[in-house]
C-alpha positions as CSV (number, residue, x, y, z in Angstrom):
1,X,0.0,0.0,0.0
2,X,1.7,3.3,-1.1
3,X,-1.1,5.7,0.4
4,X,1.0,8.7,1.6
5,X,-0.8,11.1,4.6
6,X,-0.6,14.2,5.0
7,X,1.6,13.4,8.1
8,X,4.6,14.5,7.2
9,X,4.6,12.1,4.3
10,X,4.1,9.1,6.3
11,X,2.7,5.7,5.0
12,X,-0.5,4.4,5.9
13,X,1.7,0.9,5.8
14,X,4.2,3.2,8.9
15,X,0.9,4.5,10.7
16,X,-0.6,0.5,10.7
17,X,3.1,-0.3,11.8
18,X,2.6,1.8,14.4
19,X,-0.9,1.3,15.7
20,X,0.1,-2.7,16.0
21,X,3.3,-1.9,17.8
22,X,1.1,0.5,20.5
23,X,-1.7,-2.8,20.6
24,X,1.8,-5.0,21.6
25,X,3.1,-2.6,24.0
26,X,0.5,-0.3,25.3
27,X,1.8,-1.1,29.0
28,X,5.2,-1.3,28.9
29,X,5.7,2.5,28.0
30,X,4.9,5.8,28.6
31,X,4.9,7.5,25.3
32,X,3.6,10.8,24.3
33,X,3.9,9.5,20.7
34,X,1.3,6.5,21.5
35,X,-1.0,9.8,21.9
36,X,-0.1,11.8,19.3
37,X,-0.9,8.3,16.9
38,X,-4.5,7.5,18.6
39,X,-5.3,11.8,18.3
40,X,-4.1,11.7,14.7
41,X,-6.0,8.8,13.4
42,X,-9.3,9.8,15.8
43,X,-8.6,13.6,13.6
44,X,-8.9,11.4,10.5
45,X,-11.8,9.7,11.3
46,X,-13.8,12.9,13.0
47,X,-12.8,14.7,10.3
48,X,-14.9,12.5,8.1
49,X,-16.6,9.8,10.1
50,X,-18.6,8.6,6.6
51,X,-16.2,8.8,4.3
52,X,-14.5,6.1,2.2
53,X,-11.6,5.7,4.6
54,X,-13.6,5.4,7.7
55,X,-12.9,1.8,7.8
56,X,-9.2,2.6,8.0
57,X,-9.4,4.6,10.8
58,X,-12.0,2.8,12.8
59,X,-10.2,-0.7,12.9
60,X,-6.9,1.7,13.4
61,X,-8.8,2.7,16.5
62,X,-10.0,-0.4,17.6
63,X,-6.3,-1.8,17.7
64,X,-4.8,1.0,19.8
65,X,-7.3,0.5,22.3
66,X,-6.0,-1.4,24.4
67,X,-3.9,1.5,25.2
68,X,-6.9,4.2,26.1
69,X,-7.1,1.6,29.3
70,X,-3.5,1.9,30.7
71,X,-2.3,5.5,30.9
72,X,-3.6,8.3,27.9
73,X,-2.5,11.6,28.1
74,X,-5.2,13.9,29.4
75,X,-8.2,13.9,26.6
76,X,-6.5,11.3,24.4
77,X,-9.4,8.5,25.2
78,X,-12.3,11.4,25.3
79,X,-11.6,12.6,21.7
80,X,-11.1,8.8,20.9
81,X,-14.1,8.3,21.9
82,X,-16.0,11.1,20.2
83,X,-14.1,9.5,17.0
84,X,-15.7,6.2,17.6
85,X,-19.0,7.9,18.5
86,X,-19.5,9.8,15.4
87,X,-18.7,6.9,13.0
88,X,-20.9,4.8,14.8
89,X,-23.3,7.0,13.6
90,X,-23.2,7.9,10.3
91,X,-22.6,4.1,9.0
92,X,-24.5,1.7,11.2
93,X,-27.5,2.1,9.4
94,X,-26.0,2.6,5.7
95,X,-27.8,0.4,3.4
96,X,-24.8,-2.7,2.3
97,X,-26.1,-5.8,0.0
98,X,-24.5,-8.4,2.7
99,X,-26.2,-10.3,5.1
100,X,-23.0,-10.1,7.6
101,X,-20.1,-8.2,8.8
102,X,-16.7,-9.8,10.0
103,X,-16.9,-7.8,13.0
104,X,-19.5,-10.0,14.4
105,X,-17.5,-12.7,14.7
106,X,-14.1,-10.7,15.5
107,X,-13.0,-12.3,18.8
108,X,-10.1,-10.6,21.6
109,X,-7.6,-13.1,20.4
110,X,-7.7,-11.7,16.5
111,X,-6.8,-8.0,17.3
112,X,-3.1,-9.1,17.0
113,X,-3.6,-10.0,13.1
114,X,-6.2,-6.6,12.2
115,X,-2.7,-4.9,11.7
116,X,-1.7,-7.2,8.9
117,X,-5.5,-7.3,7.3
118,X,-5.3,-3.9,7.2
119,X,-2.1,-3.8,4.9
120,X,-4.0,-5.6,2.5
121,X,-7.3,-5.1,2.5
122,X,-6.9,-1.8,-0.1
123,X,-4.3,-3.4,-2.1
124,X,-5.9,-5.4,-4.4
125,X,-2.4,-6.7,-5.7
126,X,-1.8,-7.9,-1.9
127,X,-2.7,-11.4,-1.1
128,X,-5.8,-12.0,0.9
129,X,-6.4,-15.5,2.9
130,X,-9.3,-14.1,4.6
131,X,-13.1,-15.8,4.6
132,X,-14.7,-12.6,4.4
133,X,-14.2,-10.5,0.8
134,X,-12.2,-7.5,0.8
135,X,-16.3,-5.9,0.2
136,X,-17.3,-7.1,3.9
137,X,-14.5,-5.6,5.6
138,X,-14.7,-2.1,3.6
139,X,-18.2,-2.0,4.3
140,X,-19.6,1.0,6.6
141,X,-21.4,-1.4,9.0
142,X,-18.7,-3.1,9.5
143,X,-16.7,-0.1,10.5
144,X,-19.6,0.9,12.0
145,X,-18.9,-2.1,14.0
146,X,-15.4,-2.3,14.7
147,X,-16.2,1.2,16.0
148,X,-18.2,-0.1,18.7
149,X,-15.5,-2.7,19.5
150,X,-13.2,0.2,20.3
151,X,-15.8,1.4,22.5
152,X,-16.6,-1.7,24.2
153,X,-12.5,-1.8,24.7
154,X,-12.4,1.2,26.1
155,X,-15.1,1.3,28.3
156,X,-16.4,-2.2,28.6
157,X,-20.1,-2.9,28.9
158,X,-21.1,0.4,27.1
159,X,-21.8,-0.6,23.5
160,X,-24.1,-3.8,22.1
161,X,-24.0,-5.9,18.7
162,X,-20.4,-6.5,19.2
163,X,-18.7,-10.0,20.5
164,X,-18.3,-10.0,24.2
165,X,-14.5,-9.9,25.4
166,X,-12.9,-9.3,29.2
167,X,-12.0,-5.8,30.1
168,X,-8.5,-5.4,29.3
169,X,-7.5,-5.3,32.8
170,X,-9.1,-8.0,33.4
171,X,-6.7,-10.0,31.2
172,X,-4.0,-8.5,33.3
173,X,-5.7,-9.9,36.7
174,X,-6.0,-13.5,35.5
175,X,-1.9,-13.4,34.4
176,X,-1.0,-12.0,37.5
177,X,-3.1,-14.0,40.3
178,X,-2.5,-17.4,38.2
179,X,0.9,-17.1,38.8
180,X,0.7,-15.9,42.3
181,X,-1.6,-19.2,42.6
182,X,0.3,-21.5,41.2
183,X,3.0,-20.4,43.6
184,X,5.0,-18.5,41.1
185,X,4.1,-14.6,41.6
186,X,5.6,-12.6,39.0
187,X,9.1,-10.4,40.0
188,X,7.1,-6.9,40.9
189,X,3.8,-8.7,42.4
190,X,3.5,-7.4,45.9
191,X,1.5,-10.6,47.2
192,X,0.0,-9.0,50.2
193,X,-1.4,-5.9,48.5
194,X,-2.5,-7.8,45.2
195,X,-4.8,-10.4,47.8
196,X,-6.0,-7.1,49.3
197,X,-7.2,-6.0,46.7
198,X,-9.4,-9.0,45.5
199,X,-11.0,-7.6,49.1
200,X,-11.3,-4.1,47.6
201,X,-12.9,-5.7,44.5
202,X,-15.3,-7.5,46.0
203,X,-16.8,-4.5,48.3
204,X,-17.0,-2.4,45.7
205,X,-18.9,-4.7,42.7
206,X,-21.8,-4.1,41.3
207,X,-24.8,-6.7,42.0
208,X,-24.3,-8.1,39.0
209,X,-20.5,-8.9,38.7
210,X,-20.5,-9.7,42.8
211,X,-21.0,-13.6,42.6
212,X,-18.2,-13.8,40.2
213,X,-15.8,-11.4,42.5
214,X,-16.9,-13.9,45.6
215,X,-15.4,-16.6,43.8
216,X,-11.8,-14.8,43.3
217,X,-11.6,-13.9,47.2
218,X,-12.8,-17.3,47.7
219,X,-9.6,-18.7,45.5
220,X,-7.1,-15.8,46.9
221,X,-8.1,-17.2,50.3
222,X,-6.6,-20.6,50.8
223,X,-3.6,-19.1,49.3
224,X,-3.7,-16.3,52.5
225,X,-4.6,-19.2,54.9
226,X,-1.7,-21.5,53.8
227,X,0.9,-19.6,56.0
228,X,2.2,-17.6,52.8
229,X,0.9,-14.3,54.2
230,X,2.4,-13.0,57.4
231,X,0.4,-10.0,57.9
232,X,-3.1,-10.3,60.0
233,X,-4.4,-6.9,58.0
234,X,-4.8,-9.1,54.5
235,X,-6.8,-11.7,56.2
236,X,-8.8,-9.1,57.7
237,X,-9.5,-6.7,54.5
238,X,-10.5,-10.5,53.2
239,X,-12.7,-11.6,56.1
240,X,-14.9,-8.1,55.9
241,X,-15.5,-8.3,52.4
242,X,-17.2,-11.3,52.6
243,X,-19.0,-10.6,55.6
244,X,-20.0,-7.1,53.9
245,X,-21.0,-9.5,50.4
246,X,-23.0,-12.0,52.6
247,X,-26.6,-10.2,53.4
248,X,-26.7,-9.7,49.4
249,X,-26.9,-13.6,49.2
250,X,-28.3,-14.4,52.7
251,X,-31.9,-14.3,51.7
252,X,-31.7,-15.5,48.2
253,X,-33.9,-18.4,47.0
254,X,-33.6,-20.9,44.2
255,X,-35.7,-23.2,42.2
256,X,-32.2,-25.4,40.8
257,X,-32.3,-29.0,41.8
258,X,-28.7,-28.7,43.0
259,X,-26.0,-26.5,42.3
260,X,-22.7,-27.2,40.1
261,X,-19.1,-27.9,42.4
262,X,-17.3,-24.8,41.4
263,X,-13.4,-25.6,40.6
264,X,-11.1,-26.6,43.6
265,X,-8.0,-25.4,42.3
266,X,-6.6,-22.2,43.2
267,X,-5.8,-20.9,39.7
268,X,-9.2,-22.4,38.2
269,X,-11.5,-20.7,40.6
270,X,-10.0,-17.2,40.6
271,X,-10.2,-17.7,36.4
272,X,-13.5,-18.7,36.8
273,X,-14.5,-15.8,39.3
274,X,-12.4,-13.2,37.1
275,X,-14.9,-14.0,34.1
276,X,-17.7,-13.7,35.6
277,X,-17.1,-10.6,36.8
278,X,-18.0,-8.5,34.1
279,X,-20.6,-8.9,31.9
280,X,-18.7,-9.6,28.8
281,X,-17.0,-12.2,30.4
282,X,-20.7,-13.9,31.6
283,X,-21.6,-13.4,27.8
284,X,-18.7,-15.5,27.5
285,X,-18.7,-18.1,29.5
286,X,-22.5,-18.8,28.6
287,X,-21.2,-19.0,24.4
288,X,-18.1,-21.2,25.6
289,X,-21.3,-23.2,27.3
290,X,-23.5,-23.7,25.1
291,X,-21.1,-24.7,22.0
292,X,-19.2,-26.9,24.1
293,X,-22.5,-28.7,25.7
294,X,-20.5,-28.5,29.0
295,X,-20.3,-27.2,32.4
296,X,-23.3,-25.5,34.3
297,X,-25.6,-22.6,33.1
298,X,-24.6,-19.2,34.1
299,X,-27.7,-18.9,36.5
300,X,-26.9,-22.1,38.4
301,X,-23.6,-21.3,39.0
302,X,-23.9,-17.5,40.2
303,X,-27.4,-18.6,42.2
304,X,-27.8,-16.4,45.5
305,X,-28.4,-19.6,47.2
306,X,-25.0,-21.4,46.2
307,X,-23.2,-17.8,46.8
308,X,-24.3,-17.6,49.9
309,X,-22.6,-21.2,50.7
310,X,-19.9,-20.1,49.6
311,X,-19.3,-17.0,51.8
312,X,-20.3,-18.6,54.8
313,X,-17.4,-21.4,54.3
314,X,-15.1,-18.7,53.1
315,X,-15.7,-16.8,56.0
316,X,-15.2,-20.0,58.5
317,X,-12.0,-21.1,56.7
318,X,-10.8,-17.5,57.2
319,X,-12.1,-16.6,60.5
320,X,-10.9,-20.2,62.3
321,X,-7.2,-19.6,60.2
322,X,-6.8,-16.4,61.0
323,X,-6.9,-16.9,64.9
324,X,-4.4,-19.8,64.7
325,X,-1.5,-17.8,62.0
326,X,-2.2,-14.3,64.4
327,X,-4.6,-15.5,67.8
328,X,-3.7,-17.0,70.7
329,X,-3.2,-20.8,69.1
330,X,-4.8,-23.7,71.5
331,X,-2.2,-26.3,71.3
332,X,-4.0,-28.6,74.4
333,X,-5.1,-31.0,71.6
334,X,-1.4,-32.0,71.2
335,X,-0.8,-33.4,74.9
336,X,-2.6,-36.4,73.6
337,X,-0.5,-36.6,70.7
338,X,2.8,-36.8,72.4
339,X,2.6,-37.3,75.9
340,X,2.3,-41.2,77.0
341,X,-0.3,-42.9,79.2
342,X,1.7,-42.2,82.3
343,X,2.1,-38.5,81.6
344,X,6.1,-38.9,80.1
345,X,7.0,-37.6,76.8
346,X,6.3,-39.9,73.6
347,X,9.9,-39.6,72.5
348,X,9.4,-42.0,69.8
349,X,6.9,-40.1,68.3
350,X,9.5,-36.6,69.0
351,X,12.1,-38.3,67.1
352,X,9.7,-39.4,64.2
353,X,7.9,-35.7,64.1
354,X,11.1,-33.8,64.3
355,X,12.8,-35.2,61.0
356,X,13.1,-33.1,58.6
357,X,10.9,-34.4,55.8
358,X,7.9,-32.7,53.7
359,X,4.8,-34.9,55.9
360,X,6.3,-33.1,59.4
361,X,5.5,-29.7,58.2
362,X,1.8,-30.3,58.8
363,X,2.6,-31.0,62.3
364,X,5.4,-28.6,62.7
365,X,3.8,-25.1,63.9
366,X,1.5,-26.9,66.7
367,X,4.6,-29.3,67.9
368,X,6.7,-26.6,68.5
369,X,4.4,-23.9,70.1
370,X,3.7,-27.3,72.3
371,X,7.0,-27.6,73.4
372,X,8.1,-24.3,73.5
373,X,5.1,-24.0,76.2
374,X,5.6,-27.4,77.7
375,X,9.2,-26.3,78.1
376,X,8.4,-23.3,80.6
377,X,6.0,-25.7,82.7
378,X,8.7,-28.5,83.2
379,X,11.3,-29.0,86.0
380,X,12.8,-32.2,84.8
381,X,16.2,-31.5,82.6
382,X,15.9,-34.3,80.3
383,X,12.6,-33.4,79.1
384,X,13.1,-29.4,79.1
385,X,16.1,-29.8,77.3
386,X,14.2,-32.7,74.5
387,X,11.5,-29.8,74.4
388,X,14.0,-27.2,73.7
389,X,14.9,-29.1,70.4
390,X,11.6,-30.2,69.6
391,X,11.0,-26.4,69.5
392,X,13.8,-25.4,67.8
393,X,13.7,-28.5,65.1
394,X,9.8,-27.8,64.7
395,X,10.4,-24.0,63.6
396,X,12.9,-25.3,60.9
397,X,10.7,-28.2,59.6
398,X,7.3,-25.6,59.6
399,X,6.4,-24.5,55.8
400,X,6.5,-21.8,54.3
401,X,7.4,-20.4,57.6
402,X,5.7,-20.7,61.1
403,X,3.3,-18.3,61.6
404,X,2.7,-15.1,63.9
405,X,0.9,-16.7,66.4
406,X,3.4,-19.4,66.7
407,X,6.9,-17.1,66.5
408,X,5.8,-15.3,69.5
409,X,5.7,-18.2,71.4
410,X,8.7,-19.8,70.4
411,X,10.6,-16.9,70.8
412,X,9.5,-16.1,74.8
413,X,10.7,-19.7,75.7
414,X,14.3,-19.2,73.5
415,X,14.8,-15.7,74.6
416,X,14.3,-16.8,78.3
417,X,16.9,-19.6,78.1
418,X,19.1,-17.7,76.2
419,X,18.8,-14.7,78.5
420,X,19.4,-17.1,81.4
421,X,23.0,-17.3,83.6
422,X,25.7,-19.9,82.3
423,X,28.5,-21.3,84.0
424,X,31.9,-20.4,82.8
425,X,32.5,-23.6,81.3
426,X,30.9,-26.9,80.7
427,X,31.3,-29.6,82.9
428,X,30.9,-32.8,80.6
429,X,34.2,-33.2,78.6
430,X,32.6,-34.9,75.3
431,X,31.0,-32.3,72.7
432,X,27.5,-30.7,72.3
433,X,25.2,-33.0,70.2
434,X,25.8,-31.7,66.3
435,X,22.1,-30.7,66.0
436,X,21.7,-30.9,62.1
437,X,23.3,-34.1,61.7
438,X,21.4,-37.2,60.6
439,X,22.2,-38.8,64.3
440,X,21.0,-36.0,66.1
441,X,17.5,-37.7,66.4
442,X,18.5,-41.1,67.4
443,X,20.8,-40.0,70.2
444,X,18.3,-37.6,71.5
445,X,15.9,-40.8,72.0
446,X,18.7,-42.2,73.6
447,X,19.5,-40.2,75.8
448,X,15.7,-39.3,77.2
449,X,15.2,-43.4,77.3
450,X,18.2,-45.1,76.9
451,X,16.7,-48.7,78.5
452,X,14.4,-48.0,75.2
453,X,16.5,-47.0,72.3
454,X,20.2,-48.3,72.3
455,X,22.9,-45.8,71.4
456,X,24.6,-44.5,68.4
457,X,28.2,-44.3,66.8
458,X,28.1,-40.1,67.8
459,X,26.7,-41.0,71.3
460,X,27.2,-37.9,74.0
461,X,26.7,-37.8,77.8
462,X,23.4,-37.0,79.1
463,X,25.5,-33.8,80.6
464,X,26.0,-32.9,76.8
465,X,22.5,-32.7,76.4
466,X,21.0,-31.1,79.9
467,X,24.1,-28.1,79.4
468,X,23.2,-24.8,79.8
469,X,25.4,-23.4,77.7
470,X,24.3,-25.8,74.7
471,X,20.9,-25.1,75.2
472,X,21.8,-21.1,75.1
473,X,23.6,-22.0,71.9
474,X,20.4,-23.5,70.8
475,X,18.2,-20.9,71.5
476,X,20.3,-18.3,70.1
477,X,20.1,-19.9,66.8
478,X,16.1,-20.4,67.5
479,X,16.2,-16.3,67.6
480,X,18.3,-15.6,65.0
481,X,16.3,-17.7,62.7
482,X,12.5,-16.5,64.1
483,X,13.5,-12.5,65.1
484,X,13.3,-11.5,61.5
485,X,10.2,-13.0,60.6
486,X,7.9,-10.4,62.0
487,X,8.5,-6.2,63.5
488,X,8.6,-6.4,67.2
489,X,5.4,-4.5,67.6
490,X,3.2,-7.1,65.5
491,X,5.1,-10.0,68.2
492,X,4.3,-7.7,70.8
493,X,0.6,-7.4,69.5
494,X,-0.6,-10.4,68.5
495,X,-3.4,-12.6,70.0
């Protein structure tokens, strides 16, 4: 195509050029020239919103706006808009002989190859692979069309007669929490505040677009419950959403014979809640339905009833998490676990619990607050100082970290023994137990019941073990390893 502008004597070929290079990168620069491209080609098409070139500068529109979502110049996306307006206009209800447009079927995922249908479609010496005749996509309904798709990009919801699609942001939301799901967040995803914010979403939806914004803090919350989030402010921003959500589905009612299992996967259910959060996205999912004859209709699946199930065990889940990562954590249950008939420690059931393998970190944050408690109770050596290494082998075992609630108890019991007196020296003459050697387990059971469990090659006296000054050496790793976790003030506040 060798149509030269009036732009300096610029190519329509360099303009398209341009326009697919703002589509690609619209968010990944801040360019004054992105601007100056979307008010030239809205000029053009203002200028003569019915003319023979409309089509031009409608799809031209259409591409860059993606763009008019992120971060315009001031009045960039207004007189965009106007553009779009006014050609909407004058050629939606031109008289054409065809009995469709190829807008109506222009999906999201085909904006990246307008750029290169535009090179061709007014060269007639250009190749053209396309279903539609060059006639279809020159027609003014069909600008007309692409028009509104510009619209509907840059202010979703606002146009009809045009294929749904997800807000562009949207888009961005899915990438981002799938990878935070899947355990992978992106380099510049600030966890904490992006969970937040599926809080913020949710308290601020619209009736319609609430059910699917449930189902994302639904999704974000086992990730905030696992123990990856350290900060009691997330869970709470989470909790009062859903409790501010809940009296919108509380007194729903329902005429469904049962209601669909929404997806328990992370990553599914927060795609899931993201699409049905607008109403392109519903429009969507209900297409993708019905072609594919699976999955649940739209109603069944966003029904008042089944939303309201779903808040209530969100809110449990949350509520009964939160007070054991950040309350004061009931660890009673546990004397059952590991203490024997007679009272004694179970120190078979120590040793197993304390190795370092992936099926202890369930058991890990409880056992340690346990002993760390059990320590400060007991006057018998042996057992304070098997409790002190319980402790201390628990808080390196817990995943992905111990929480809040149990940090602050750990660290009063290995600040108090590290903070107690110590004798010059030691009076045993054999060395401290190496704690992270493999042994370290085995002769621990030995020496707490050594009529039960015979000894090892590394075997140390039981003054090694009861020493004062290798259970300050102890805790003062304990503390090193814990201190940083948390500010002194959230330690000094929890519960």
């Amino acid at each position: 195509m060798k149509i030269v502008t009036d732009m300096d004597g610029v190519t329509l070929d360099e303009l398209i050029d341009t326009w697919d290079d703002i589509r690609e990168n619209y968010d990944t620069s801040d360019d004054s020239g992105y601007d100056r491209a979307v008010l030239d080609c809205a000029s053009r098409l203002a200028s003569d919103p019915g003319g023979d070139s409309a089509h031009v500068w409608a799809i031209g529109l259409a591409i860059m706006a993606p763009y008019l979502t992120w971060l315009p110049g001031e009045g960039v996306a207004q007189q965009a808009v106007a553009a779009l307006e006014g050609a909407d206009r004058a050629l939606r209800d031109r008289a054409c002989p065809h009995d469709s447009h190829p807008y109506l079927n222009h999906d999201a995922e085909e904006d990246a190859y307008l750029a290169e249908l535009l090179l061709a479609l007014d060269d007639e010496s250009a190749d053209w692979d396309e279903d539609r005749p060059r006639s279809e996509w020159r027609c003014p309904r069909n600008a007309a069309g692409f028009a509104r798709i510009g619209l509907d990009i840059i202010n979703p919801g606002s146009v009809t007669d045009v294929p749904p699609r997800l807000p562009v942001d949207t888009k961005d939301s899915i990438s981002t929490l799938s990878a935070l799901l899947h355990g992978y967040p992106k380099p510049w995803t600030d966890i904490n505040d992006e969970i937040s914010s599926q809080a913020s979403e949710l308290s601020r939806a619209a009736p319609a677009d609430r059910a699917g914004r449930l189902m994302v803090v639904r999704a974000v919350t086992w990730y905030a419950v696992s123990g990856m989030v350290r900060t009691k402010s997330v869970l709470d921003d989470l909790a009062e959403a859903v409790e501010e959500a809940l009296p919108h589905f509380a007194d729903g009612d329902c005429a469904h014979d049962g209601h669909p299992a929404l997806p328990d996967s992370g990553p599914d259910a927060a795609v899931l809640g993201i699409t049905l959060s607008s109403s392109g996205g519903r429009e969507i999912y209900e297409r993708g339905r019905i072609a594919s004859g699976r999955n649940a209709p739209l109603d069944a699946v966003v029904c008042p009833v089944l939303m309201a199930e779903v808040a209530d065990e969100t809110l449990a889940v949350l509520r009964k998490r939160r007070d054991e990562l950040f309350g004061e954590r009931d660890t009673s249950h546990a004397d059952a676990e590991y203490l024997r008939a007679d009272g004694r420690l179970d120190i078979g059931k120590l040793v197993e619990r304390t190795d370092h393998k992936s099926w202890n970190e369930e058991y890990a944050d409880d056992l340690g607050l346990w002993a760390a408690r059990r320590h400060g109770q007991s006057a018998d050596d042996r057992d304070r100082a098997v409790l002190l290494l319980v402790a201390h082998q628990a808080m390196n075992i817990s995943y992905p970290s111990p929480p809040l609630s149990v940090v602050r108890g750990v660290l009063a019991t290995m600040r108090a023994v590290a903070a107690a007196p110590l004798p010059a020296e030691c009076v045993h003459e054999d060395g401290h137990p190496v704690v992270r050697r493999a042994e370290f387990r085995a002769g621990m059971a030995h020496f707490w019941a050594p009529e039960e469990f015979p000894p090892g090659e590394d075997s140390r006296s039981a003054e090694s073990w009861t020493c004062p000054r290798f259970a300050a050496a102890v805790a003062e790793e304990s503390i090193r390893d814990l201190a940083g976790l948390y500010e002194e003030d959230e330690l000094a506040d929890a519960g």
